[in-house]
C-alpha positions as CSV (number, residue, x, y, z in Angstrom):
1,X,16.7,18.9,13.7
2,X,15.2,17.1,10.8
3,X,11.8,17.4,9.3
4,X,9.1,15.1,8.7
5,X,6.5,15.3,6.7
6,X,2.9,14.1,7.6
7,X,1.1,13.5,4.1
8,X,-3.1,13.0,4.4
9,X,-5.1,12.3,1.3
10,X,-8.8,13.1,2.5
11,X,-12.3,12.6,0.3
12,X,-14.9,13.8,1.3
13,X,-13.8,13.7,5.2
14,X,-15.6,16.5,7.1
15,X,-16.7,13.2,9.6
16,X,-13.5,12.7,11.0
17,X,-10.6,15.1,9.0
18,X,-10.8,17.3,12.1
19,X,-9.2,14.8,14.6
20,X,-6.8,13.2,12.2
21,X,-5.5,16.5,11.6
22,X,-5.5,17.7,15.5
23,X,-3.6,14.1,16.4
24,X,-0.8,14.9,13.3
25,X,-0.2,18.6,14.6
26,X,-0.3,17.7,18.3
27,X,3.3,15.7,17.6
28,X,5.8,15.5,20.9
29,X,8.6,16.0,18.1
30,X,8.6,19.2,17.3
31,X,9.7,19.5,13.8
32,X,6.7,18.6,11.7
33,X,4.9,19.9,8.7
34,X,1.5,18.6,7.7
35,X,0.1,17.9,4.0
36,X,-3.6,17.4,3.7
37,X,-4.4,16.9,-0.2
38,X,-7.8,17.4,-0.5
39,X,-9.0,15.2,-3.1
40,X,-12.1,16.7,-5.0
41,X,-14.8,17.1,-1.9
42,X,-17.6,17.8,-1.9
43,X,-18.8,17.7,1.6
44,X,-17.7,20.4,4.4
45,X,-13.8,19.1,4.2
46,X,-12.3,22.1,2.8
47,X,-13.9,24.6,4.7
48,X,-13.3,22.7,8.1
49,X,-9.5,22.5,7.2
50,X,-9.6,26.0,6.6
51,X,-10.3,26.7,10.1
52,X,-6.7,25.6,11.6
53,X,-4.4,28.5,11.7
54,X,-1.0,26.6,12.3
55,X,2.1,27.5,10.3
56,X,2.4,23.8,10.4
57,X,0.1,22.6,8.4
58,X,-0.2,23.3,4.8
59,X,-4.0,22.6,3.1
60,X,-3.7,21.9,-1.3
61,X,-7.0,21.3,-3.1
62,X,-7.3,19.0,-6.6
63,X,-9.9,17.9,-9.2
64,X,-10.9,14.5,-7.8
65,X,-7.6,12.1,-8.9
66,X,-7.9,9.5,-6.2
67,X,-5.4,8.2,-3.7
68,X,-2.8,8.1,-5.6
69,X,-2.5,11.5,-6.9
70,X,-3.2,12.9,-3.9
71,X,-0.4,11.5,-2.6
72,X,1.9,12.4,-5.2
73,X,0.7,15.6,-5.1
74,X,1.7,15.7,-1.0
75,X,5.3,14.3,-2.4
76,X,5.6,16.7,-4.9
77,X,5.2,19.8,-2.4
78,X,6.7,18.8,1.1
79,X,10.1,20.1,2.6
80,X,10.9,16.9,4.9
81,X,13.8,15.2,5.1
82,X,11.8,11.9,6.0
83,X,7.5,11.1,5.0
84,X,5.4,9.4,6.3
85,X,1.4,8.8,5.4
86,X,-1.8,9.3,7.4
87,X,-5.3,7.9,6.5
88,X,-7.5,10.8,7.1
89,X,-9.9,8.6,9.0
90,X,-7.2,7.4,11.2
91,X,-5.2,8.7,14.1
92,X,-1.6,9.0,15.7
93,X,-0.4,9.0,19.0
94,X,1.9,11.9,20.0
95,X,4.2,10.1,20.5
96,X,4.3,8.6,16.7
97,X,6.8,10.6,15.1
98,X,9.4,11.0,17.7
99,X,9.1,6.9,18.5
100,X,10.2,6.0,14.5
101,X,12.6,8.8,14.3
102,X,14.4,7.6,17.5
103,X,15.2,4.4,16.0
104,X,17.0,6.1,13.0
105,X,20.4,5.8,12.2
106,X,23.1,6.6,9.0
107,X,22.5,3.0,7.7
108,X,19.0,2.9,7.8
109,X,16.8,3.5,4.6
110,X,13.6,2.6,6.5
111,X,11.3,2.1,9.2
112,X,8.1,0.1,9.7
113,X,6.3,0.1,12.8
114,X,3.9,-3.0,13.5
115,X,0.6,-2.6,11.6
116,X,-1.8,-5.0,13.2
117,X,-4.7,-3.5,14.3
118,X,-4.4,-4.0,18.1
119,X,-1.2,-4.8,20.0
120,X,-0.3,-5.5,23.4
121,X,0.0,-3.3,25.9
122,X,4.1,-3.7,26.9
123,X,7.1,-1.6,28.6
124,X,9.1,-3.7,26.6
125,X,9.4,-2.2,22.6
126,X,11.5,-4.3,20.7
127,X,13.8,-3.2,17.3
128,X,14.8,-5.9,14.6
129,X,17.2,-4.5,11.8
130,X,16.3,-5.8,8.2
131,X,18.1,-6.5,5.4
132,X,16.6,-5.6,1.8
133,X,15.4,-9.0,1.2
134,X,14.0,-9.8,4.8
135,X,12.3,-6.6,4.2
136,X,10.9,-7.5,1.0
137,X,10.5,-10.9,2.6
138,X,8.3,-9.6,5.4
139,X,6.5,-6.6,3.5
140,X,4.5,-10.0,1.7
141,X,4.1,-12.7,4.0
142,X,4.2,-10.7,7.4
143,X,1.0,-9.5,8.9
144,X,2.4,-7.2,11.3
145,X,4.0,-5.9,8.1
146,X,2.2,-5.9,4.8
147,X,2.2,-3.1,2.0
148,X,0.8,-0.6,3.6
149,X,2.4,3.0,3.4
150,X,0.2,4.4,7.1
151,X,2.8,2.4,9.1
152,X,6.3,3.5,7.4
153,X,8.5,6.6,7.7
154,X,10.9,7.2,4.3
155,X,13.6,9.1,2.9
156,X,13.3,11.9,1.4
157,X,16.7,12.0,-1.0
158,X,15.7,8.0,-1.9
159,X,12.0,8.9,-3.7
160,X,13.5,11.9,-4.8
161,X,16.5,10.4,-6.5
162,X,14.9,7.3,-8.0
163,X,11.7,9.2,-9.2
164,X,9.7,7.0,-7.0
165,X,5.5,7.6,-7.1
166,X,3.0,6.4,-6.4
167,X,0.6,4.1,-9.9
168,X,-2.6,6.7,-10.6
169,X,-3.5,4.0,-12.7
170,X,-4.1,1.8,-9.5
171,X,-6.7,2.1,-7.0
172,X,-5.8,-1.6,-5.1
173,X,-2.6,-2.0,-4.2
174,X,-1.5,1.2,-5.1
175,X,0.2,1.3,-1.6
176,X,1.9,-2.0,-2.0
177,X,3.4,-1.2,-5.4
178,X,5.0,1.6,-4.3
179,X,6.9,-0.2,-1.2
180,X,8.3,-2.5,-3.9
181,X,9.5,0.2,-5.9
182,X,11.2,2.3,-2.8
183,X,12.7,-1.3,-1.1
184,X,14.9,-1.4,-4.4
185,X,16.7,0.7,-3.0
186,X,17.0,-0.3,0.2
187,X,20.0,-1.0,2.2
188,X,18.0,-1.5,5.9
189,X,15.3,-1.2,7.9
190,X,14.0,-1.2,11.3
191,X,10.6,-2.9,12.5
192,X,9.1,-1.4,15.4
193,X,6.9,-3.7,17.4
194,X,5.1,-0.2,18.5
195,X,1.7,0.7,18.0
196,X,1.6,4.1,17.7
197,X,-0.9,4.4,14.7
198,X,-4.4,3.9,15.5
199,X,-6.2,2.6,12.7
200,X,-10.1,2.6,11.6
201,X,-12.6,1.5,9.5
202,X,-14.3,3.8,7.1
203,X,-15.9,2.7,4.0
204,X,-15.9,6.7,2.5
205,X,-12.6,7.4,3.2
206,X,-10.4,8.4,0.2
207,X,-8.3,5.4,0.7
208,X,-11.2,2.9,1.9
209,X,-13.5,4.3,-1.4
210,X,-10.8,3.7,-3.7
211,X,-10.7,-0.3,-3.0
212,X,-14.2,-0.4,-4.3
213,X,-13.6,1.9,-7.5
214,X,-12.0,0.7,-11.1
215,X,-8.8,1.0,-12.1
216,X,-7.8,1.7,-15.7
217,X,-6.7,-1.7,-17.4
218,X,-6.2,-0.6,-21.0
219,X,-8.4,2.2,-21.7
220,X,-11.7,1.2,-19.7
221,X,-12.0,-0.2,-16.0
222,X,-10.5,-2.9,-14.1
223,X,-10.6,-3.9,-10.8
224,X,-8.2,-5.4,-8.0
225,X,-6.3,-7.5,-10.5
226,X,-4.4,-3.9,-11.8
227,X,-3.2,-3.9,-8.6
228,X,-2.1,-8.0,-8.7
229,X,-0.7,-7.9,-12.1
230,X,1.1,-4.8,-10.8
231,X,2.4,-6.2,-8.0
232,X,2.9,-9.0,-9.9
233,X,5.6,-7.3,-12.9
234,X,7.7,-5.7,-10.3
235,X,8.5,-9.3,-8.5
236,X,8.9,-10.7,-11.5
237,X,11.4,-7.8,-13.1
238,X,13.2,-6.6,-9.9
239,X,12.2,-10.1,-7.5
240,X,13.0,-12.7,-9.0
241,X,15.5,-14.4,-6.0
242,X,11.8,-14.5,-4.0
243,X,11.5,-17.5,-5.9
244,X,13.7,-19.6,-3.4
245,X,11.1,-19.3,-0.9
246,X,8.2,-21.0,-2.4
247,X,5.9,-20.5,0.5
248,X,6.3,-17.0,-0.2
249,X,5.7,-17.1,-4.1
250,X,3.0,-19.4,-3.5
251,X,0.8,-16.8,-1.6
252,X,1.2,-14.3,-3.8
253,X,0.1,-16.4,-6.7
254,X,-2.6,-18.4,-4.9
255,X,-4.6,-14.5,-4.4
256,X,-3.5,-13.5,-8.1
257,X,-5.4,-16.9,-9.4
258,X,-8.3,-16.4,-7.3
259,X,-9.2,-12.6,-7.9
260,X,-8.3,-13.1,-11.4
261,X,-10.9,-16.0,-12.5
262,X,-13.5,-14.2,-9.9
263,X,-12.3,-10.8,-12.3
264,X,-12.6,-12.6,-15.6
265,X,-16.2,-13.5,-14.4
266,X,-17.3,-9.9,-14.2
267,X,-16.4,-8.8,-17.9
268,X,-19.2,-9.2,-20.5
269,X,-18.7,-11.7,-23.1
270,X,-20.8,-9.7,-25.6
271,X,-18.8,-6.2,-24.6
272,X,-15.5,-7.1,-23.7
273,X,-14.9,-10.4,-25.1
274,X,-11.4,-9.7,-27.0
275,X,-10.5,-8.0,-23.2
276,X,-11.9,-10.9,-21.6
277,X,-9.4,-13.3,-24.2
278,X,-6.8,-11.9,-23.6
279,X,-7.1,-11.4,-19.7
280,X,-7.8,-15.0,-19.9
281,X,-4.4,-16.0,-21.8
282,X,-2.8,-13.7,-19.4
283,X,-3.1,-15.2,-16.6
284,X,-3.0,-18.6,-18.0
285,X,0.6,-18.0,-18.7
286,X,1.2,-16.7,-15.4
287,X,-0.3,-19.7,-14.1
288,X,1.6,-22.4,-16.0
289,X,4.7,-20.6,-15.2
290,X,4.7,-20.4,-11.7
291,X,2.1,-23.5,-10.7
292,X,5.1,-25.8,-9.7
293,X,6.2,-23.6,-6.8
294,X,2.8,-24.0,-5.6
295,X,2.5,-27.8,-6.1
296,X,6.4,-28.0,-4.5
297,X,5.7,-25.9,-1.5
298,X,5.6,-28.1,1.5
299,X,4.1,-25.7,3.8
300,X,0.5,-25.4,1.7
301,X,-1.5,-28.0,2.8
302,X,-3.3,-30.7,-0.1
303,X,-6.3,-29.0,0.8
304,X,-5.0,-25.5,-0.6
305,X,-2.9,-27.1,-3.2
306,X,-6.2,-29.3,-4.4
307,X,-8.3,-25.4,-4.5
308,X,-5.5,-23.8,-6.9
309,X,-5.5,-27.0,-8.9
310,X,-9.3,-26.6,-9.4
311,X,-8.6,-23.1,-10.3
312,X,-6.4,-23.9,-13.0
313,X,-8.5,-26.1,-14.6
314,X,-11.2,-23.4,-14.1
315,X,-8.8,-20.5,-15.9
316,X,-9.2,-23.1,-19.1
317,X,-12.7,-23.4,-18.7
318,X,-13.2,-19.3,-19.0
319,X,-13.0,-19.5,-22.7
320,X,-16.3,-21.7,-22.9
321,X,-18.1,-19.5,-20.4
């Protein structure tokens, strides 16, 4: 019987790490380990995760790294043959682990299980096999999809024979640029239409905190835009066919343009202004390289075309303000 491993960054979780926990051990599929990372508390975490006594579940403690290296750190140490992730302010049905597994077979690389935060009650669960590029396809412009890591299940060998981690430079999109890296090398998927991951809201979870903290660009902080112009050199290194399907390319670069000029806005021309140049020919390059596929895409309306033509204009206006 194979084993799965249940990874949990958790910050400062004593709120809610008990019932995460309790809803990862309490699997119908017997074969489980569970990896809670704590990540720097400083709250009652620790001490409540002390408390289990189940072989099952192992407990590692870190200097305060972020998401990122907490999950690494999880990657680093578990036994599975398969992974999966598990926001510690979140919970999973017992029934999560056997329901992905089931659909598992030789061929596949893969599963994703619907991600949208409330399904449909149904009998009926369907299974849709995906090539590498409809999963890459999806992973984008699919919101029962996205680039989330909560609602996948991996291979083991695949991040272990590629050297695939997770960016501690990131904290946005940190989850995203990793699925890019692991669908390299990937043959198929499945997508489940299951909902068997309940997902909340927390604005102190490790994962939820990290949105709002700085990222490294350079030496000193950045925000969001790591995580675009991230996201951003891996589809444009290993990516390129995407390309073909404008609308796709054209969502992608319509966020990158807007959370860049709102990004720009936020460094100090008096204390960043050589970062604040060259941010600013950054993106203009990015922009005058891929506008046409905007302009060309005949699913974006004028009115959405007419917004990223203002922001161009607006890109060339950042020097002079």
């Amino acid at each position: 019987m194979k084993l799965v491993s249940v990874i949990i960054p958790v910050h400062n979780g004593e709120k809610f790490i008990n019932r995460c926990v309790i809803s990862a051990l309490n699997q119908d599929y017997p074969n489980v380990e569970v990896i809670v990372v704590d990540d720097g508390s400083t709250d009652k975490t620790l001490s409540i995760l002390k408390n289990f006594k189940d072989e099952k579940l192992t407990v590692l403690n870190q200097k305060k790294g972020g998401v990122s290296s907490a999950r690494n750190f999880g990657l680093e140490t578990m036994h599975g043959d398969f992974v999966t992730f598990l926001d510690a302010d979140d919970l999973i049905t017992s029934s999560h682990i056997r329901t992905m597994l089931k659909s598992w077979d030789e061929n596949t690389d893969l599963i994703i299980e619907n991600c949208q935060y409330s399904c449909k009650k149904s009998n009926k669960h369907s299974v849709l096999d995906w090539s590498s590029k409809e999963t890459i396809k999806n992973t984008i412009s699919n919101n029962k999809v996205f680039g989330y890591v909560w609602n996948r299940m991996y291979k083991k060998s695949l991040i272990e024979n590629n050297h695939i981690f997770f960016n501690e430079q990131l904290s946005v999109m940190e989850d995203a640029e990793f699925n890019l890296q692991y669908n390299k090398y990937v043959h198929e998927s499945k997508f489940l239409s299951n909902c068997t991951y309940i997902h909340t809201f927390n604005d102190q979870s490790v994962t939820n905190k990290s949105n709002h903290e700085r990222c490294r660009f350079g030496k000193y902080e950045k925000n969001e835009l790591c995580g675009y112009f991230a996201i951003y050199n891996v589809l444009l290194t290993d990516y390129t066919w995407l390309i073909e399907f404008e609308n796709i390319w054209s969502i992608f670069m319509g966020a990158l343009v807007w959370t860049s000029a709102k990004d720009v806005c936020k460094i100090s021309k008096t204390k960043g202004l050589d970062r604040r140049q060259k941010l600013i020919e950054k993106l203009r390059k990015i922009v005058m390289m891929n506008k046409k596929y905007v302009y060309l895409d005949r699913e974006i309306d004028l009115k959405h075309k007419l917004t990223f033509f203002l922001m161009t204009i607006y890109i060339e206006l950042l020097k002079f303000l």
